[in-house]
N, C-alpha and C positions, 0 to 999 in steps of 0.2 A: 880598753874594754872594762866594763864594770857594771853589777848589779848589783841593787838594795835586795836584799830578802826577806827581812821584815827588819824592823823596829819595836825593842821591848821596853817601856819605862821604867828604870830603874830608879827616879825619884822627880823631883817637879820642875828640875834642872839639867837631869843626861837621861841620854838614854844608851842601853847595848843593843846597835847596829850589827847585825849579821848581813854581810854582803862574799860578795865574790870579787876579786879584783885580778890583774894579772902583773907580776915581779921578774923582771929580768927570765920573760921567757913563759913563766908556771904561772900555770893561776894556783891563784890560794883564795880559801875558806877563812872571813876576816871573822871576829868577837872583838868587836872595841867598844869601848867606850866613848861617849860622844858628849859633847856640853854646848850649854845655850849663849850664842854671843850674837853681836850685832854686828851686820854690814854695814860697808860707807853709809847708806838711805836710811841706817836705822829699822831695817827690816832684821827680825830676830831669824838665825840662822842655827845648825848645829857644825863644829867642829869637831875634828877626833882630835881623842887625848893618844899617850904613848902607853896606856892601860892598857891590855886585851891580846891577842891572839893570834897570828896568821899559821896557817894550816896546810900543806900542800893537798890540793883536790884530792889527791889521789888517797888520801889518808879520810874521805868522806868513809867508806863501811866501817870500820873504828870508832871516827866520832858517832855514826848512828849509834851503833852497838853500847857505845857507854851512854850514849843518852835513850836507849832503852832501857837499861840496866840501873838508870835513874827512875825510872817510868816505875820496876818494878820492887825497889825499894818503897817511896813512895807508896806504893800499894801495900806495900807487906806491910806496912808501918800504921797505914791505918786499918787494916785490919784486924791488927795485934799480934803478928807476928814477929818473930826475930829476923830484922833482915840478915841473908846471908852475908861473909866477906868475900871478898873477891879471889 
């Protein structure tokens, strides 16, 4: 079992893959990094590197929350405010 969830470019050679995958049982919430290589035909593909992430699902309300918490940094900062610490 396994889903892509998006693809973000990271530069003009990897990108960070957010997928789902399942490990000895759990799914996990992957962040890796990925890089441009060629198959046998010469057709350009992506592979993961050993850079990035895996997450057990169950730890999803967390990651949102800190990637809210990004969101509102972010915001404060162009607004001009002091972002808070955590």
């Amino acid at each position: 079992m396994g889903a892509i969830i998006k693809d973000i470019e990271k530069n003009s050679k990897e990108i960070i893959r957010i997928d789902i995958s399942e490990f000895k049982g759990q799914e996990l919430i992957n962040l890796r990094i990925w890089f441009q290589a060629f198959d046998g035909n010469g057709n350009m593909i992506y592979k993961p590197t050993q850079k990035g992430i895996a997450i057990n699902i169950s730890k999803y309300d967390e990651l949102k929350e800190g990637i809210e918490k990004i969101g509102e940094y972010i915001h404060d900062k162009k607004t001009g405010f002091k972002p808070e610490d955590v």
